[in-house]
Structure formats: structure tokens, C-alpha cells
BALUMNU-629279 format. One record per residue (C-alpha): x, z negated, y; residue number from 1; residue in one letter. Coordinates in steps of 0.001 Angstrom, whole numbers. Example, Ala and Ser with C-alpha at 12.3 -4.5 7.8 and 13.67 -1.06 7.14 Angstrom:
<nodes>
+---------+---------+---------+-----+------+
:      px :      pz :      py : pos : code :
+---------+---------+---------+-----+------+
:   12300 :   -7800 :   -4500 :   1 :    a :
:   13670 :   -7140 :   -1060 :   2 :    s :
+---------+---------+---------+-----+------+
</nodes>
This chain:
<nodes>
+---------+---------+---------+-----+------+
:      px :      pz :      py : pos : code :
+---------+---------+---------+-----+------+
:   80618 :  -91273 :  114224 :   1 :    x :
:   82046 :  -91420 :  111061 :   2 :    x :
:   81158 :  -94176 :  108735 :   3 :    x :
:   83493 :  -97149 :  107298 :   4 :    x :
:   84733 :  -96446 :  104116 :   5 :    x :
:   85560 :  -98659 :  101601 :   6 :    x :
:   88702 :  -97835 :   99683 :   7 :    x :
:   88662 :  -98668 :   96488 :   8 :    x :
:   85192 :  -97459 :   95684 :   9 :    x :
:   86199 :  -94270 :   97239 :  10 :    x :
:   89403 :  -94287 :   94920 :  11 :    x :
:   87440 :  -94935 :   91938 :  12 :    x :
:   84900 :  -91880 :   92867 :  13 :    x :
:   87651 :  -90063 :   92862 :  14 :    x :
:   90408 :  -90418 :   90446 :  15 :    x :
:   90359 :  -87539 :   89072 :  16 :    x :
:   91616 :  -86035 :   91984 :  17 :    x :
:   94562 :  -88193 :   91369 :  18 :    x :
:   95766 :  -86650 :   87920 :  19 :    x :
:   97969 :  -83753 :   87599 :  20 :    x :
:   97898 :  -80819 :   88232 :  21 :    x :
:   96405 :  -81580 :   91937 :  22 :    x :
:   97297 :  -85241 :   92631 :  23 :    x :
:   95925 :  -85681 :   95575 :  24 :    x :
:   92844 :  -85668 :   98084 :  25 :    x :
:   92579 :  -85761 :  101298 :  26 :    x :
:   89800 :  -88532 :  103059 :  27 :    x :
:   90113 :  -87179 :  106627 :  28 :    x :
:   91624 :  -84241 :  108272 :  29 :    x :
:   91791 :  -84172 :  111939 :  30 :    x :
:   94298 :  -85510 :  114477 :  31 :    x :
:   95866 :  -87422 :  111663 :  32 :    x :
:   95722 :  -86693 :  107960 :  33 :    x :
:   94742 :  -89257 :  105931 :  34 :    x :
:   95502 :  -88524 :  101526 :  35 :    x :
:   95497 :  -90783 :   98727 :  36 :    x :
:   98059 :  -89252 :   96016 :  37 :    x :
:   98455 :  -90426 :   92186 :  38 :    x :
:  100474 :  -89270 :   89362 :  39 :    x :
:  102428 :  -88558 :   87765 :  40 :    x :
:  104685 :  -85621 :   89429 :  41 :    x :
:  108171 :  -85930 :   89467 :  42 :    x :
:  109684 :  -82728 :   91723 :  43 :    x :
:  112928 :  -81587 :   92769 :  44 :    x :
:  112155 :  -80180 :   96398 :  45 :    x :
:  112231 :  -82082 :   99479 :  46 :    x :
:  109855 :  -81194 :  102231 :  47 :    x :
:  110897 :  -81528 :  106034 :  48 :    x :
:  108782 :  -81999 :  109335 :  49 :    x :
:  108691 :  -83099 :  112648 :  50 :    x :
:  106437 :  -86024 :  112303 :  51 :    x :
:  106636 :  -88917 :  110684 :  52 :    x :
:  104546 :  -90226 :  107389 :  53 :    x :
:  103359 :  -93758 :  106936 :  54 :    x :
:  103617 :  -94652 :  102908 :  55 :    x :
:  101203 :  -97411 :  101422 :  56 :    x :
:  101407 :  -98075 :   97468 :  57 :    x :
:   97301 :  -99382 :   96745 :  58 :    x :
:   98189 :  -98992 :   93108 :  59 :    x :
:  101536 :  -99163 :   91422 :  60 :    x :
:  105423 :  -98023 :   92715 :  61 :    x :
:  106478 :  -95002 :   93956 :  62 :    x :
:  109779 :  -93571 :   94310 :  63 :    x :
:  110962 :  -91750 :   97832 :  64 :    x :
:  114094 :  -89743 :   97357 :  65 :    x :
:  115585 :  -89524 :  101196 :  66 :    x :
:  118326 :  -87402 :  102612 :  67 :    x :
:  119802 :  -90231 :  104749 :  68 :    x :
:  122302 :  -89436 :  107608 :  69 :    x :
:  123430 :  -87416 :  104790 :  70 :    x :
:  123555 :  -89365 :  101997 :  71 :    x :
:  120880 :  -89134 :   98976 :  72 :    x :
:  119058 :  -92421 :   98766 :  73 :    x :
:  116273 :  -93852 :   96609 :  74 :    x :
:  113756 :  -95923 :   98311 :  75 :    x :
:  111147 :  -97680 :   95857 :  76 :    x :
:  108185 :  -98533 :   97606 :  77 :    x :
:  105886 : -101005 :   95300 :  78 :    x :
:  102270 : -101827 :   94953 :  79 :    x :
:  101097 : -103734 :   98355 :  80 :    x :
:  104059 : -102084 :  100192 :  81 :    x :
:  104249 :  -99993 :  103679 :  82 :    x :
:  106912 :  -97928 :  104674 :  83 :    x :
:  107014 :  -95677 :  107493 :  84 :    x :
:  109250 :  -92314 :  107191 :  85 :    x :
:  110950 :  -91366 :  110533 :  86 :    x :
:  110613 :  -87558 :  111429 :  87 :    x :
:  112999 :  -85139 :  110418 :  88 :    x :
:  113761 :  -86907 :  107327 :  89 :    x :
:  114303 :  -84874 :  103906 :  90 :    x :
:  112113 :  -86491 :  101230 :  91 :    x :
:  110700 :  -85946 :   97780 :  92 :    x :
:  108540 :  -87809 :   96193 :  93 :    x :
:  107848 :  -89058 :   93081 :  94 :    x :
:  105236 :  -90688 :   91959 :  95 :    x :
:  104549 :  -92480 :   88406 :  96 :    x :
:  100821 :  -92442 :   85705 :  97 :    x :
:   98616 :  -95146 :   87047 :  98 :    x :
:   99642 :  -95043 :   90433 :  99 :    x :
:   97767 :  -94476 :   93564 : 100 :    x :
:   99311 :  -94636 :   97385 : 101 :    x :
:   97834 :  -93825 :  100806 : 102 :    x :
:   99852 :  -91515 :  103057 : 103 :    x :
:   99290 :  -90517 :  106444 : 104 :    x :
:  100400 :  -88080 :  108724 : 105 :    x :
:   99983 :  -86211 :  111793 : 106 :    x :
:   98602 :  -82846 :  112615 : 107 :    x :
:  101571 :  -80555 :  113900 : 108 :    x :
:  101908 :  -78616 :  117004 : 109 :    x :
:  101443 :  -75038 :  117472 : 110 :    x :
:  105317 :  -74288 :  117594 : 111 :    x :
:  106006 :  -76752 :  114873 : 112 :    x :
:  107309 :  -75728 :  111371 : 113 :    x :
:  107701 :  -77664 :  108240 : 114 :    x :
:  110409 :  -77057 :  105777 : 115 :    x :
:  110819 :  -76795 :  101529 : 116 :    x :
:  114553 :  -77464 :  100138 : 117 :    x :
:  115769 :  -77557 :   97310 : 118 :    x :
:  119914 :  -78810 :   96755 : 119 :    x :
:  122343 :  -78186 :   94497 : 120 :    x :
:  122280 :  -81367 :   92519 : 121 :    x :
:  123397 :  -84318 :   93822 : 122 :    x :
:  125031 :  -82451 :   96809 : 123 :    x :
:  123368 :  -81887 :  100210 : 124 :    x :
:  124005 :  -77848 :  100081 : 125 :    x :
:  120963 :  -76119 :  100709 : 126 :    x :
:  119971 :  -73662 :   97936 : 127 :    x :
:  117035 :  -72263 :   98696 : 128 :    x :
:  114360 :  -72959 :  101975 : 129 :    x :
:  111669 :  -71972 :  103657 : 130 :    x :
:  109905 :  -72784 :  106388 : 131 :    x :
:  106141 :  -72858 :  107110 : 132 :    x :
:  103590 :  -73738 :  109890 : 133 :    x :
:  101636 :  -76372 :  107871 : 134 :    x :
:   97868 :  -76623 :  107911 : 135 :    x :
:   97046 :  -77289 :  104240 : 136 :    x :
:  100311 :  -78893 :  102474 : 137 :    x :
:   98499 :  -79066 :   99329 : 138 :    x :
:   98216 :  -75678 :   98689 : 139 :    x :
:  100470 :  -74277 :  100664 : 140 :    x :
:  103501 :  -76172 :   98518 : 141 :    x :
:  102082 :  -74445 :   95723 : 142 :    x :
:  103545 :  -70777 :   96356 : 143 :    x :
:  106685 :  -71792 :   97649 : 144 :    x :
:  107494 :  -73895 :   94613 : 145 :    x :
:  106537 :  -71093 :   92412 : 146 :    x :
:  108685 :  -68596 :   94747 : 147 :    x :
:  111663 :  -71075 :   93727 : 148 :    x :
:  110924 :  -71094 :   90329 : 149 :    x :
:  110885 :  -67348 :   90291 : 150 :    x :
:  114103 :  -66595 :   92667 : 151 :    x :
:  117619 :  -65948 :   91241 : 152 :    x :
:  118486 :  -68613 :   93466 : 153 :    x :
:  116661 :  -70660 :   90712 : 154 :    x :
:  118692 :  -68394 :   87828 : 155 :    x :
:  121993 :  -68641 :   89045 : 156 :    x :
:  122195 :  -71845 :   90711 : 157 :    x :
:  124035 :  -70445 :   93746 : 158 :    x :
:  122264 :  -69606 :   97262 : 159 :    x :
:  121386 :  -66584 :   98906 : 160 :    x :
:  123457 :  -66674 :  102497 : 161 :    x :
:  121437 :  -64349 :  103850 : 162 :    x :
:  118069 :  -66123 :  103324 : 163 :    x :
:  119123 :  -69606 :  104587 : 164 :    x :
:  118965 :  -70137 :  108211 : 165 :    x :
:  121716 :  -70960 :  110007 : 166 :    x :
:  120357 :  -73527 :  112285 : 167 :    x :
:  117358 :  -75578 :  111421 : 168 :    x :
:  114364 :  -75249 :  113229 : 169 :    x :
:  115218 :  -78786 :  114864 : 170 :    x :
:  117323 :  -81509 :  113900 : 171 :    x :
:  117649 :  -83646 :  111131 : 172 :    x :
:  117258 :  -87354 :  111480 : 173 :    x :
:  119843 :  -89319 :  112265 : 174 :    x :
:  118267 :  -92384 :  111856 : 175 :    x :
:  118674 :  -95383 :  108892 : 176 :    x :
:  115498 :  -95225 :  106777 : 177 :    x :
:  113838 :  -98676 :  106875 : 178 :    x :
:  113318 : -100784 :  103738 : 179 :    x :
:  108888 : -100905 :  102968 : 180 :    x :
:  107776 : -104150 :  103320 : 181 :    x :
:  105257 : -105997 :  102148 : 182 :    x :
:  101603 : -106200 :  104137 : 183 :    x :
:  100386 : -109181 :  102596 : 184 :    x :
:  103581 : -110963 :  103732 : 185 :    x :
:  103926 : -109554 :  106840 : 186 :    x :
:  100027 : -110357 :  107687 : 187 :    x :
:  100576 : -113906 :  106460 : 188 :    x :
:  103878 : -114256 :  108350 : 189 :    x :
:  101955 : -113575 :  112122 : 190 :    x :
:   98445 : -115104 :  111201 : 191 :    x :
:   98380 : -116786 :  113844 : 192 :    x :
:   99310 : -114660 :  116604 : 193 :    x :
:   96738 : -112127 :  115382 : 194 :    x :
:   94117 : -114608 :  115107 : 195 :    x :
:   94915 : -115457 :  119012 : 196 :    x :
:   94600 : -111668 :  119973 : 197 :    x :
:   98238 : -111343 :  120341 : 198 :    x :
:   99030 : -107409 :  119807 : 199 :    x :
:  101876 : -106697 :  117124 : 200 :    x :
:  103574 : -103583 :  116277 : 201 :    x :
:  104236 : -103258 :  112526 : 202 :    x :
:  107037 : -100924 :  113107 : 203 :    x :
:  108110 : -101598 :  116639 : 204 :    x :
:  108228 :  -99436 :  119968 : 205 :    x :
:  110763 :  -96688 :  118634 : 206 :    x :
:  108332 :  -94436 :  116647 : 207 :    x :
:  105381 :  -92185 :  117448 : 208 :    x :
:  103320 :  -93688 :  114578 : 209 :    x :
:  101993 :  -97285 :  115608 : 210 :    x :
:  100792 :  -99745 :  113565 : 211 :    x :
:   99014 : -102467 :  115385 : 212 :    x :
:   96203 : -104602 :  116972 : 213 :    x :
:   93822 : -102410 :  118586 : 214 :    x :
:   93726 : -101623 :  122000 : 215 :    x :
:   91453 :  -99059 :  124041 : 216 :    x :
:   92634 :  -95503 :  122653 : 217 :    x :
:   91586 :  -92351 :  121933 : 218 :    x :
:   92918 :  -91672 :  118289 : 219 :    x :
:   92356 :  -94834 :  115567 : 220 :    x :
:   92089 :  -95566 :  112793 : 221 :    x :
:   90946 :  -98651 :  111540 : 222 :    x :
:   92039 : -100566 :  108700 : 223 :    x :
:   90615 : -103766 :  107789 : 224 :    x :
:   92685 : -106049 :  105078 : 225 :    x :
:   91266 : -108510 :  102506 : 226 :    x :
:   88779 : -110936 :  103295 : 227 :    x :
:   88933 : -110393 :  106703 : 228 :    x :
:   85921 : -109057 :  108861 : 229 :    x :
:   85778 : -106685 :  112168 : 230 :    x :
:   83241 : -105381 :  114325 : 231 :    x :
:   83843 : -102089 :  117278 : 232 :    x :
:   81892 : -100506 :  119320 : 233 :    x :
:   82313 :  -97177 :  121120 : 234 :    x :
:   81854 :  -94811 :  123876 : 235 :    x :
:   81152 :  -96163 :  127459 : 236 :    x :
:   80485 : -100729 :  127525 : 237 :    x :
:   78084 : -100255 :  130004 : 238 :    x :
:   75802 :  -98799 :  127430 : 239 :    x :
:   74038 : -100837 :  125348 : 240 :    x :
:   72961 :  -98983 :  122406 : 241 :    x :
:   76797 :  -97701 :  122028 : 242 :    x :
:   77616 :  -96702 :  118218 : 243 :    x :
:   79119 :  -99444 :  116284 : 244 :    x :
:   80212 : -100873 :  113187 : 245 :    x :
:   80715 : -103588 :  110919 : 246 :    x :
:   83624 : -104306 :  108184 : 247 :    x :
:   82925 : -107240 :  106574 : 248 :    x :
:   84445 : -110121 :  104648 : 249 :    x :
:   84659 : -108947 :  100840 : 250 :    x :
:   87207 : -108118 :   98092 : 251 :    x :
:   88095 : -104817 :   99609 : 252 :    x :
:   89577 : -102729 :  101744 : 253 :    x :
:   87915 : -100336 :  104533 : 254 :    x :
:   89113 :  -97688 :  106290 : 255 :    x :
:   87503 :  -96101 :  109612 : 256 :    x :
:   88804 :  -93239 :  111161 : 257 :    x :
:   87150 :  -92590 :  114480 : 258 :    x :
:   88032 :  -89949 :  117030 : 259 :    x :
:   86216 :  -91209 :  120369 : 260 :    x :
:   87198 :  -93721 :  123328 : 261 :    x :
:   87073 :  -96890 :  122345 : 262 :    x :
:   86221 : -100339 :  123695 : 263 :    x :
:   86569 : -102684 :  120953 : 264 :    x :
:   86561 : -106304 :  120766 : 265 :    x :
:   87443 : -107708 :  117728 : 266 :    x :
:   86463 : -111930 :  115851 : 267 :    x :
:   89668 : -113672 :  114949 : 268 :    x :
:   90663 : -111735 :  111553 : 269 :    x :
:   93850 : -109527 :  110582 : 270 :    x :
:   93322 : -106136 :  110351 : 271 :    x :
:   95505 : -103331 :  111234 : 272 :    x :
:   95084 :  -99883 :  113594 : 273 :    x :
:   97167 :  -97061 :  112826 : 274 :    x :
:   97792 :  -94084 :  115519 : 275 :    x :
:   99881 :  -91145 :  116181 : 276 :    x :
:  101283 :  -89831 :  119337 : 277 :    x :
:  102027 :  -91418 :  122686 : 278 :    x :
:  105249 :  -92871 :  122069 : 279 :    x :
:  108995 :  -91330 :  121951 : 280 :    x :
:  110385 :  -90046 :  118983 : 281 :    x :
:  113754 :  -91141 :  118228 : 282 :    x :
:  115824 :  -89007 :  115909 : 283 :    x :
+---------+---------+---------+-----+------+
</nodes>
């Protein structure tokens, strides 16, 4: 079982992950991915998949450019802010010195493919693409970009017709991009209801990704806020000597991620679980 970790230790240990030219590291890579990314990197491509990505600024602002029902959009997500990124959604981030934000994201299906665009300016014509079956993002980005950089695509500023595909491999979104919210605020504002037990969804019923008061699962991740304490335990009840573990009241943040049935019963405290899968995606 894999053991509680608390976050911003783990961020400190690692920081230098966080500075150009890699900006990123990844905590956990199984069902869902779990990176913390810092800056600064400003880019110009937009990346594309069939999942969504849940956005959470630990340190600083970030800035998500979106390709919204068509439109360009800039959604600034700030420090103690979640947003969640429907799938199918065109988006480029960029992300400031000093900063640090969790993202998560699922691992894609066999006859899923991600995409790389890049626009001509401000318009949404595609210039150049290409599309990928993802299984290491950060360094599979890497030769695309520098495939870009290198094309006369790139030189001329006009696309190639015969290397853009006609059809996507699905859909875009269709779908308004929320605006991020706060977590502190939204914990504060249902307290009560999650001190009774009452289960919440962050995000509603609508997505795939659900953010919420646990419940028996199979896929979970555990997130335990400020000064608020949790204990699990796993596998079958009837055992007694079932693994467990602990979060407990203190300055920081933990994160769990545990892949194994669950029965889990929790002491009145706010704390959030985050899983993939199970629901209906709407577009």
C-alpha cells in the first residue's frame, strides 16, 4: 500500500524539478496521473485529449488559455484555486517563476489519441497538428514541439493541407469552461454537511472526474486539507489486521493515492477524494 504523502515536504524535496527546462514531476503514475508543475514556461501550443484534467494552484497563479466553443479564452486560476478542465478542450498553459500547481489526469484508453496544435494567432485555424497515443506527456511534447519549430509550417506561417486531418479524432468540447473556485471557501461553505457525513460532489454529476466524500471504490485518491485529520482502512472489514492509515491534524497537506477496494470510515473532518471513471462524459 502506498504510503501518505505529505505535500509540501514532497514539493520542497523537489523543486528543482519545478524549474525550467523540465517543470514538472510526476508523484504517481497509474490509473490516474498525479504531477506537480512550476515555472516559468509560457508556450504557444495547445494540447487536446479525451479526458479531463483537474487544476490546483498550491503556489502562485497560473494562466489556462482555452479554446472555448470556439472562442479563445483566458482562465486565471490563483493560489488555493481548483478548476476542473472538461475533455476535449484545447488548452495551453502557462505558468509563471515561483509557482507550483497540482494537476491530475487520467490514464487513456488503448484507442485513445491526444492531440498538439498550434493556431494562427488569435484565430482558431489549425496550423500545424499531430496526434499521439500518450503514455509519457513529458517527454513525448518534447519532439513534437521541436518538429514545429523546425517545419515550414513554422517558416511561413501558412499550413500544410495535406498534413492536417480532416476530421478530428473525436469531437471538440462543446461545453462552457467553468470558472476555478476557491477550496478553502468552498470547504468552509459545506462544513457542516461534511462534518455530518453528507457526500458532496465538488464538480457535480456531469463529469467523469469526481471530487468528493469517499465512498467504497476501487480507484482514490485521498486528499486531506488543513488541520483536518482522517483515518482508512482497506481490503476486506472482516479482517482485522487490514492495512491502514493515518493523516493527521497539522499545517499540511497529504495526499494518498491507493489502488485497492476500500472500506473506509472516516472522524468528522473535511477532506476531499478525487477519482476518474464511472460517470458519463458530457461533451
Amino acid at each position: 500500500m502506498e504510503r501518505p504523502v505529505r505535500v509540501k515536504a514532497w514539493v520542497e524535496e523537489n523543486r528543482a524539478s519545478f524549474l525550467p527546462p523540465v517543470c514538472n514531476k510526476l508523484l504517481h503514475q497509474k490509473q490516474l496521473k498525479i504531477m506537480f508543475v512550476g515555472g516559468p514556461n509560457t508556450r504557444k501550443d495547445y494540447h487536446i485529449e479525451e479526458g479531463e484534467e483537474v487544476f490546483y494552484q498550491l503556489e502562485g497563479d497560473m494562466l489556462l488559455r482555452v479554446l472555448e466553443r470556439g472562442e479563445h479564452r483566458d482562465v486565471v486560476i490563483r493560489q488555493g484555486e481548483i478548476f476542473l478542465l472538461p475533455a476535449g478542450v484545447p488548452h495551453s498553459p502557462q505558468r509563471f517563476a515561483n509557482t507550483v500547481g497540482l494537476v491530475i489526469e487520467r490514464r487513456r484508453l488503448k484507442t485513445e489519441l491526444d492531440g498538439l496544435r498550434y493556431y494562427i494567432g488569435d484565430t482558431t485555424d489549425v496550423l500545424f497538428e499531430k496526434w499521439f497515443y500518450c503514455e509519457d506527456l513529458g517527454t513525448q511534447l518534447a519532439p513534437i514541439i521541436q518538429e514545429f519549430f523546425s517545419s515550414e509550417q513554422h517558416r511561413t506561417g501558412k499550413p500544410n493541407p495535406d498534413q492536417l486531418l480532416k476530421e478530428p479524432p473525436f469531437p471538440l468540447s462543446t461545453r462552457s469552461v467553468m470558472e476555478p473556485m476557491s477550496l478553502e471557501a468552498w470547504l468552509a461553505g459545506h462544513r457542516k454537511e461534511l462534518q455530518a457525513g453528507t457526500p458532496l460532489s465538488l464538480f457535480g454529476d456531469t463529469y467523469e472526474t469526481q471530487v468528493m466524500q469517499p465512498f467504497a471504490t476501487q480507484e482514490l485518491i485521498t486528499w486531506r486539507h488543513t488541520h483536518a485529520h482522517a483515518h482508512a482502512s482497506f481490503g476486506d472489514c472482516r479482517h482485522k489486521n487490514r492495512p491502514s492509515y493515518f493523516l493527521p491534524d497539522s499545517e499540511n497537506e497529504w495526499l494518498c493515492c491507493e489502488w485497492k477496494p476500500l472500506e473506509a470510515t472516516w472522524p468528522p473532518a473535511i477532506f476531499l477524494c478525487l477519482q476518474s471513471g464511472g460517470c458519463p462524459i458530457h461533451r
